[in-house]
C-alpha positions in Angstrom: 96.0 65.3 -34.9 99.5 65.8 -33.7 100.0 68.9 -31.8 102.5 71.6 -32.6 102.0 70.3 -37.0 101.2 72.7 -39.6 100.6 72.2 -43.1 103.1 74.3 -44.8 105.0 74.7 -48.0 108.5 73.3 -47.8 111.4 75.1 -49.1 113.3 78.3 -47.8 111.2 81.2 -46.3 112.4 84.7 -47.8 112.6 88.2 -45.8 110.8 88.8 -42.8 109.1 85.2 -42.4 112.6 83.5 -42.0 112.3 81.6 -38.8 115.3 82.1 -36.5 116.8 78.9 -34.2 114.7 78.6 -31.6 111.4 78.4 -34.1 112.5 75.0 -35.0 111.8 73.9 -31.7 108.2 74.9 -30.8 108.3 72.6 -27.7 110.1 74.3 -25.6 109.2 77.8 -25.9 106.5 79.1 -23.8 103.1 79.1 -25.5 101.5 82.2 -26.0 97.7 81.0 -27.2 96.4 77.8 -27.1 94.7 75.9 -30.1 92.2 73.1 -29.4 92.3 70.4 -31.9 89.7 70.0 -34.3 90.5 65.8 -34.1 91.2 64.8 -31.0 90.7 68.1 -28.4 93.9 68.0 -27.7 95.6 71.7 -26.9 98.5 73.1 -29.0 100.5 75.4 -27.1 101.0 78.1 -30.1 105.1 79.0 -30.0 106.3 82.9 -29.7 107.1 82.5 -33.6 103.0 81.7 -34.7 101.7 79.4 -36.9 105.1 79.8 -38.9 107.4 78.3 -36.3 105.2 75.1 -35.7 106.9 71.8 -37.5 105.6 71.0 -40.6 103.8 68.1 -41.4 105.9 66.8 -44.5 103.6 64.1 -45.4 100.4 66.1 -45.5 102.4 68.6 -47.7 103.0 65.8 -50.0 99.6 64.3 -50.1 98.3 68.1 -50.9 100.5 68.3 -54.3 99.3 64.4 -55.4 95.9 65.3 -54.7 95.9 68.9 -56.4 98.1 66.6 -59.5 95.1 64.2 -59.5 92.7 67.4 -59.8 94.6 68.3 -63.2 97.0 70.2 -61.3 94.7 73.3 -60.6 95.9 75.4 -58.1 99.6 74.4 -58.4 102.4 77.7 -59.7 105.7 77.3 -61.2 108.0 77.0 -57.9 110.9 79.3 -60.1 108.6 82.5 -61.3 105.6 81.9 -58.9 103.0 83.1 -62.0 102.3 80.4 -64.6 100.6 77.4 -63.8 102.8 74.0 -63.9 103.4 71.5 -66.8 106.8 69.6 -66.1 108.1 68.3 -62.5 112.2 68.6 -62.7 112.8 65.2 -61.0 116.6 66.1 -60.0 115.5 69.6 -58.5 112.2 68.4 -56.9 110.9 71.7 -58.8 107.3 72.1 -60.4 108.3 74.6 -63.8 106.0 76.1 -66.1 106.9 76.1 -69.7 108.9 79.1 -70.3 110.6 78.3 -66.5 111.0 74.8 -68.1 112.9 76.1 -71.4 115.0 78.2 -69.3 115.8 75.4 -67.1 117.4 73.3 -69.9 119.5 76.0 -71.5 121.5 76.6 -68.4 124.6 74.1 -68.4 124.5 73.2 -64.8 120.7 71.9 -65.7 120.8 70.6 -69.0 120.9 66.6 -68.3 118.1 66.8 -65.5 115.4 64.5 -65.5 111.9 66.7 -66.6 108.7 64.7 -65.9 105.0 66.1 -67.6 102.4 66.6 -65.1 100.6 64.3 -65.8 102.5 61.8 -65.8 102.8 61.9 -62.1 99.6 61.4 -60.7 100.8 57.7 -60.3 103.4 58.2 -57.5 103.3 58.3 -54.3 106.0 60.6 -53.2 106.9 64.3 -54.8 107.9 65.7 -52.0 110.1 68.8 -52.3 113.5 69.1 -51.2 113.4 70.4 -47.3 115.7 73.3 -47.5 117.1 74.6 -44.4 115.5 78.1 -42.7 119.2 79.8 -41.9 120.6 79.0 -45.3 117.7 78.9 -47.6 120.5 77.7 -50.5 121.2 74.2 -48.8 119.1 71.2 -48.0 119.2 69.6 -44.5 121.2 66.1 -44.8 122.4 66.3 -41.6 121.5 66.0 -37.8 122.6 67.9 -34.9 122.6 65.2 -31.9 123.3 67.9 -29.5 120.0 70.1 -30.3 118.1 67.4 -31.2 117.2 69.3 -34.6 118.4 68.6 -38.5 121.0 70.9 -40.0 122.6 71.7 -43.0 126.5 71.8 -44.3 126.7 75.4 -43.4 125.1 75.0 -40.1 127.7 71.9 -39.1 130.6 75.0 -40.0 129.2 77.4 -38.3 127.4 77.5 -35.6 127.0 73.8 -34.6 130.7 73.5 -34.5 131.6 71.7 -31.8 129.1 69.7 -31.9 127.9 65.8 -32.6 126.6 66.0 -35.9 126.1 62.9 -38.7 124.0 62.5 -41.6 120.3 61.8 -41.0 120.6 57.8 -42.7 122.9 57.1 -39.9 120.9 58.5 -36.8 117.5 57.2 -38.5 117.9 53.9 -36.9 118.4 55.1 -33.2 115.3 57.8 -33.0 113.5 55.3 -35.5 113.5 53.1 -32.8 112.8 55.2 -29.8 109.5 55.8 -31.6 108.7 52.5 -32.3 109.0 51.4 -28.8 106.3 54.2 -27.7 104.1 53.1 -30.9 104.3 49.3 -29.1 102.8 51.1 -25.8 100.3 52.8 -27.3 99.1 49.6 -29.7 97.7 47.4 -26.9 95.4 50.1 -25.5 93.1 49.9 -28.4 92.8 46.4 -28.5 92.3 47.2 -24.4 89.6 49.9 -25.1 88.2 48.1 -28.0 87.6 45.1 -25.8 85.8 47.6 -23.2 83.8 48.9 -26.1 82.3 45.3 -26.6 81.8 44.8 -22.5 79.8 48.2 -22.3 77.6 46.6 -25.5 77.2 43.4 -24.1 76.3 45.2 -20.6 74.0 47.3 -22.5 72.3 44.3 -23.9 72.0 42.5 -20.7 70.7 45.8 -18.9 67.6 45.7 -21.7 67.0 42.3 -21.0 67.2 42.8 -17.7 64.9 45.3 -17.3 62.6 43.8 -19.5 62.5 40.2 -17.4 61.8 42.6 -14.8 58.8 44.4 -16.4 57.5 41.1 -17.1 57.6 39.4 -13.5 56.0 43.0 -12.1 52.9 42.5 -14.7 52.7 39.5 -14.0 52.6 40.0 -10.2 50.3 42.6 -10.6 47.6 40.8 -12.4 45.9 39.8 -8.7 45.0 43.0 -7.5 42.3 45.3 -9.6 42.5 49.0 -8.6 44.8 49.0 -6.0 47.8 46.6 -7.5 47.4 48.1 -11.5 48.4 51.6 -9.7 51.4 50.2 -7.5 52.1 47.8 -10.5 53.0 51.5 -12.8 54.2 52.8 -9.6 57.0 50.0 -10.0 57.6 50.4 -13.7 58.4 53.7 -13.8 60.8 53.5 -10.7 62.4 50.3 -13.1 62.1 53.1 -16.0 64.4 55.7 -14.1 66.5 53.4 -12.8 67.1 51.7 -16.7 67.9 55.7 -17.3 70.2 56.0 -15.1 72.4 52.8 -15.3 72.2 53.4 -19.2 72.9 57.1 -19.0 76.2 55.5 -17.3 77.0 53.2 -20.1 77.0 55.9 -22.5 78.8 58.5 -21.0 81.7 55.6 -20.4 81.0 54.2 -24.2 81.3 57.7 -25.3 84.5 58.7 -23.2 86.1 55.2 -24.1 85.1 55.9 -28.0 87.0 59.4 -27.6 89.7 57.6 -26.1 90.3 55.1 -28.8 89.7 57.9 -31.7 92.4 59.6 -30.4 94.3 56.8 -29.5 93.8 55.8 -33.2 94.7 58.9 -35.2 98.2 59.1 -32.9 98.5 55.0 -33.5 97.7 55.8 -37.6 100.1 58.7 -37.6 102.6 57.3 -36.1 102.6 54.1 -38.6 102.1 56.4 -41.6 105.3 58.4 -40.3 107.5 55.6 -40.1 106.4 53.8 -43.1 106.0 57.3 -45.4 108.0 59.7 -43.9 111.7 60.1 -45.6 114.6 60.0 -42.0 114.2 63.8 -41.9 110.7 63.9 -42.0 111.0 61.3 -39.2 113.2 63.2 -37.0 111.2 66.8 -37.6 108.4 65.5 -36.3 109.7 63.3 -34.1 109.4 65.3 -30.9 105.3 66.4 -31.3 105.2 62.2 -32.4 106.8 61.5 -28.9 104.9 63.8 -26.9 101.5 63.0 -28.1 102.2 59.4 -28.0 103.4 59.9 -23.9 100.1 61.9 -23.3 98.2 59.2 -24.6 100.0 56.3 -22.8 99.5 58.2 -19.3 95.4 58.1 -19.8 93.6 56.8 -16.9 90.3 54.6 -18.3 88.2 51.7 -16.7 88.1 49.0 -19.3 84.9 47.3 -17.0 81.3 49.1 -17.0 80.7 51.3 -14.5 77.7 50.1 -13.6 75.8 46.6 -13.2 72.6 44.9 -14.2 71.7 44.1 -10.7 68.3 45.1 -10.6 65.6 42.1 -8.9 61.8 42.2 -8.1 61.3 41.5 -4.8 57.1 40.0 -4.6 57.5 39.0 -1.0 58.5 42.3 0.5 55.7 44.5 1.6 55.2 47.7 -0.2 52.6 49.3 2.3 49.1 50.2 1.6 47.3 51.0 -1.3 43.5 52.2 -1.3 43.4 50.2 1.6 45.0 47.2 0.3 48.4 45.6 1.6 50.0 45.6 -1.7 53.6 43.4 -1.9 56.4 43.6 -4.6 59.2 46.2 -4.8 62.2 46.6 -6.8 65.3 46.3 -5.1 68.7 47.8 -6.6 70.4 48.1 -3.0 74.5 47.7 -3.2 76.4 46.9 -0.1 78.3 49.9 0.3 81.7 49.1 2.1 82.3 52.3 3.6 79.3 52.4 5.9 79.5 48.5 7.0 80.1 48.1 10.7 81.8 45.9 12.6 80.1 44.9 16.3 81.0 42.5 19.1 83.0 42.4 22.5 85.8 40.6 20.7 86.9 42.6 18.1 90.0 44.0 19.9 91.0 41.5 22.6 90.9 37.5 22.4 92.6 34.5 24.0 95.0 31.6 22.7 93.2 28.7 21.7 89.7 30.2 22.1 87.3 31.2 19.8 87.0 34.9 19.2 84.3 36.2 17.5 82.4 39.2 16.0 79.4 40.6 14.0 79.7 42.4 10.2 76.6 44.5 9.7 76.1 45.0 5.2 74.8 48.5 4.9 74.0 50.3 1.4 75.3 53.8 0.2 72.3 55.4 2.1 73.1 53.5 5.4 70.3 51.3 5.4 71.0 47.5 6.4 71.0 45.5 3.5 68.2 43.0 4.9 69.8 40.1 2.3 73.3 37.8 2.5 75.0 36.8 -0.3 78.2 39.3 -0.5 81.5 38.6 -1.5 83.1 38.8 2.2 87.0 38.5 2.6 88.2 38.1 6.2 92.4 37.7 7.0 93.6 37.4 10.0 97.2 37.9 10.3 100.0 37.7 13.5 102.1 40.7 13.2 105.2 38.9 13.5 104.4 35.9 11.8 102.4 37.4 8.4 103.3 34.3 6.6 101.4 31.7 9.1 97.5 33.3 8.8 94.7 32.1 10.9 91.8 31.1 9.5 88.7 32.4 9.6 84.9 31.0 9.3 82.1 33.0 7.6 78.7 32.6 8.3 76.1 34.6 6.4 72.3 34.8 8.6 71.0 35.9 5.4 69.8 38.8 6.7 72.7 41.4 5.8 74.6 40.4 9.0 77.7 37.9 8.6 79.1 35.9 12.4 82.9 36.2 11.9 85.1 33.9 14.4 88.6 32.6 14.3 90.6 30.9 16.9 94.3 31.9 17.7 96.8 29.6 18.2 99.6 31.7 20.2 99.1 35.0 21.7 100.4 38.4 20.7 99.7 41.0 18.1 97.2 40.1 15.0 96.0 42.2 12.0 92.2 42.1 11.2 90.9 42.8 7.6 87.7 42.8 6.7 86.5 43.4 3.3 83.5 43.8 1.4 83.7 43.7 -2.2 87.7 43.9 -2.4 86.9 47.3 0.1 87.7 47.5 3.5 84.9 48.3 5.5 84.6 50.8 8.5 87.6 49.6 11.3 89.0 47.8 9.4 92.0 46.6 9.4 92.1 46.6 13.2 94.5 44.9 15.6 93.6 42.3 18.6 95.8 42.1 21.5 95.6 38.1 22.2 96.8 37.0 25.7 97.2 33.7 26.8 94.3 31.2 27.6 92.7 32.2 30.6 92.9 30.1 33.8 89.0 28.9 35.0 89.0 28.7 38.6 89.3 25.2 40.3 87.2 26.1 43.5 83.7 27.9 43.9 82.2 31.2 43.8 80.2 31.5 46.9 79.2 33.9 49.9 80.5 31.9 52.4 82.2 28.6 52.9 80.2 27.4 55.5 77.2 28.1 52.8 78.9 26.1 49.7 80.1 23.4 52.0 77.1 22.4 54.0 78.9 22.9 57.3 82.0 21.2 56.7 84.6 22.1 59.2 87.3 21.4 57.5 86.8 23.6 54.2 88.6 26.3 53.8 88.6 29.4 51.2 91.5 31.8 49.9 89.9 34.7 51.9 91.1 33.5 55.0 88.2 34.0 56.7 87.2 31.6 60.0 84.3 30.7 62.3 84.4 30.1 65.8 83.7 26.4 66.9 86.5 25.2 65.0 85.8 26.1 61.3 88.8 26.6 58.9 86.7 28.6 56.4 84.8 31.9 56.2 81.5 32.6 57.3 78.7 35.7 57.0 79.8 38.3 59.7 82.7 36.7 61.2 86.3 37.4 61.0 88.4 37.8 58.2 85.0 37.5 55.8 85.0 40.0 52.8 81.4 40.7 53.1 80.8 40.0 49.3 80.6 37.0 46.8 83.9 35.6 45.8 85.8 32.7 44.6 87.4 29.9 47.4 90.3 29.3 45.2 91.6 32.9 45.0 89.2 35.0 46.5 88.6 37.3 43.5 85.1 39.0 43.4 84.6 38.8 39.8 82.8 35.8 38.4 84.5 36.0 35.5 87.6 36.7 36.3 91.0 34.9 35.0 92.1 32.7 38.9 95.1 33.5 40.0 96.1 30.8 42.3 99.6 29.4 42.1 99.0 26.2 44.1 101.5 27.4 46.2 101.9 25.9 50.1 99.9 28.8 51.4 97.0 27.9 50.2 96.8 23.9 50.0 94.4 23.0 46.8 92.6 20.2 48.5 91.2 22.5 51.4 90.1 25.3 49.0 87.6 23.1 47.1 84.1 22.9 48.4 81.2 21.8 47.5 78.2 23.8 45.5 74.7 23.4 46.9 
């Protein structure tokens, strides 16, 4: 599973296959050919040194020499003359001798008091592992650990070229790199309970997609059952588009179920490494493999997945929609999978970028699906905030009303004027403009006189009625009439003489234009 893992013998390497420094450290040289993973398609960078200089999966290594022990030790040579077939295990040595090796063994002094074990006898444990010699000095075992290069070393290495630097025997550093790879094996844990738990969503979806469609069939056969020739032909015409879309959606599923499944395989042969590492392994098998252990285990914590389905089971038979002609017949019923589709919603209105303190603004939010087309229903999730740009804390709120028809009336009322945020969101999505920003100015000023042609018109002759134009009448009229002086030859308000109807009044009430003269009286 692990990348950068081989399954090799322990135990020094002789001539030309001796490894040199930097082949303990696959990782960091630059890969020549990559190897895809029979077990989780993950791709090994192969190191400038081959298959030699990957690290070497102790714990296979071991499981190998039980299993071959449990096979009556077929396959397994004397680890002293490399000919004869084994029959004792020298339990001090870690060695697997052969009879005549085995004699030999016992005559020399410095071995004569070593534990020998019969083959046999050894099928019941569960460690017999060798002891993991070191690749520069082939004569000692590696007890100790290089903190500097990150790498175990042996006696000889500490004297010579690890010097100067921070070295201690692996049973003391166990505990700190233990850890570090616990605390990754924690992160990686709660994603297959995650992924499992998606697994079960994309079943259940899967169930209630079959049901679904089935409910569906049902009501279009039923439907269908009125019309002879004409309605039996639209009715198949419906169940096949139901068919294709049931396809579809569960075409969907599976490819998600079967990229989650991948996901969690992998996630569980790192997860069941990992634990059969730190529970198995001996320190230095734990800190060899350590750095492949850590790197797998980050790649698999940076995974991207969706632990919802990607699709939904929104599928409904529509009988009261008309579905055109048929031989003839108007034929009704149609299947309707239409999503509102954020990203071609519309907003429309006059007030969508200015509005007025204490007044209602308002606009319109036209639901469109993927291929543009308005929705024609209500009934979507629609968030509206509406937010002053120096006071984000104090919101307005808005009112949502849904015509049923795919359109939504949005309004809101501002309470001081200045600079507000609009969002409008469909489905947690913004929709098209949005968020936009509304300039609101203070609450407009109605005008207190008339709008009028003349004064003499929206008096009824009163002499005494005067208008903001300034405009007079001979005979002793204060106010403005058609074709005489001072008129403006257009429509306009009394109070202020502005031309547009609908126009914000700008009189001050000042002494220049007393109030009580500019008021006159509508016909």
């Amino acid at each position: 599973m692990l990348s950068g893992v081989t399954l090799e013998g322990g135990g020094a390497r002789s001539g030309e296959g001796r490894p040199s420094r930097t082949e303990l450290k696959p990782r960091s040289l630059q890969s020549q050919i990559g190897l895809l993973c029979p077990v989780c398609d993950a791709q090994v960078d192969l190191p400038m040194g081959g298959v030699k200089a990957l690290t070497i999966d102790h714990l296979a290594v071991n499981d190998v020499m039980l299993e071959s022990l449990r096979g009556e030790g077929q396959g397994l040579v004397c680890d002293l003359c490399n000919d004869r077939e084994v029959e004792k295990r020298c339990q001090t040595c870690k060695a697997n001798l052969c009879h005549f090796c085995c004699q030999a063994h016992r005559r020399q002094k410095k071995t004569t008091y070593h534990t020998m074990v019969d083959l046999k006898d050894l099928k019941s444990y569960s460690r017999i592992g060798k002891p993991i010699l070191c690749p520069v000095h082939p004569a000692e075992e590696l007890r100790l650990f290089c903190e500097f290069c990150d790498r175990p070393v042996c006696r000889d290495c500490v004297v010579g070229e690890h010097r100067e630097h921070p070295c201690d025997f692996t049973s003391n550093v166990i505990h700190k790199h233990g850890d570090s790879v616990r605390e990754l094996l924690k992160g990686t844990q709660p994603h297959v309970e995650a992924l499992e738990e998606a697994l079960a969503q994309i079943n259940v979806m899967n169930s209630a997609l079959q049901k679904r469609v089935e409910a569906v069939a049902a009501d279009v056969q039923t439907f269908s059952e009125g019309y002879i020739k004409a309605i039996e032909e639209h009715r198949d015409k419906l169940l096949k588009q139901l068919e294709d879309i049931r396809i579809q959606k569960e075409n969907s599923l599976q490819l998600q179920k079967a990229q989650l499944e991948q996901l969690l395989a992998d996630m569980r042969t790192g997860v069941e490494f990992t634990e059969h590492l730190l529970t198995s392994g001996s320190d230095l098998e734990i800190l060899i493999t350590k750095g492949v252990v850590v790197e797998r285990l980050k790649k698999l914590n940076k995974v991207q997945y969706s632990a919802r389905p990607g699709v939904n089971d929104k599928i409904r038979f529509c009988p009261q929609e008309k579905a055109g002609q048929c031989h003839g017949y108007e034929i009704y019923g149609t299947i309707n999978t239409k999503e509102v589709d954020p990203a071609k919603c519309v907003l429309q209105g006059e007030d969508l970028h200015r509005a007025r303190e204490k007044q209602t603004a308002s606009f319109t939010l036209l639901c469109k699906d993927a291929a543009g087309e308005i929705m024609g229903r209500g009934g979507d999730n629609i968030q509206v905030a509406v937010l002053p740009k120096d006071k984000k804390d104090s919101p307005v709120r808005p009112m949502v009303q849904d015509n049923k028809d795919g359109t939504y009336y949005i309004s809101y009322t501002p309470k001081e004027p200045g600079v507000y945020t609009v969002w409008v969101c469909v489905k947690e999505q913004h929709v098209q403009g949005s968020p936009f920003t509304v300039t609101v100015r203070r609450k407009h000023r109605p005008h207190p006189g008339v709008f009028h042609c003349c004064t003499f018109c929206s008096s009824g002759g009163q002499k005494t009625a005067r208008c903001a134009c300034g405009g007079t009448m001979p005979g002793g009229y204060l106010g403005c009439g058609h074709g005489h002086k001072g008129h403006p030859g257009r429509p306009h308000w009394s109070c202020c003489g502005k031309f547009n109807e609908k126009s914000q009044c700008t009189w001050t009430g000042g002494q220049s234009a007393p109030r009580s003269l500019l008021r006159t009286v509508a016909l």
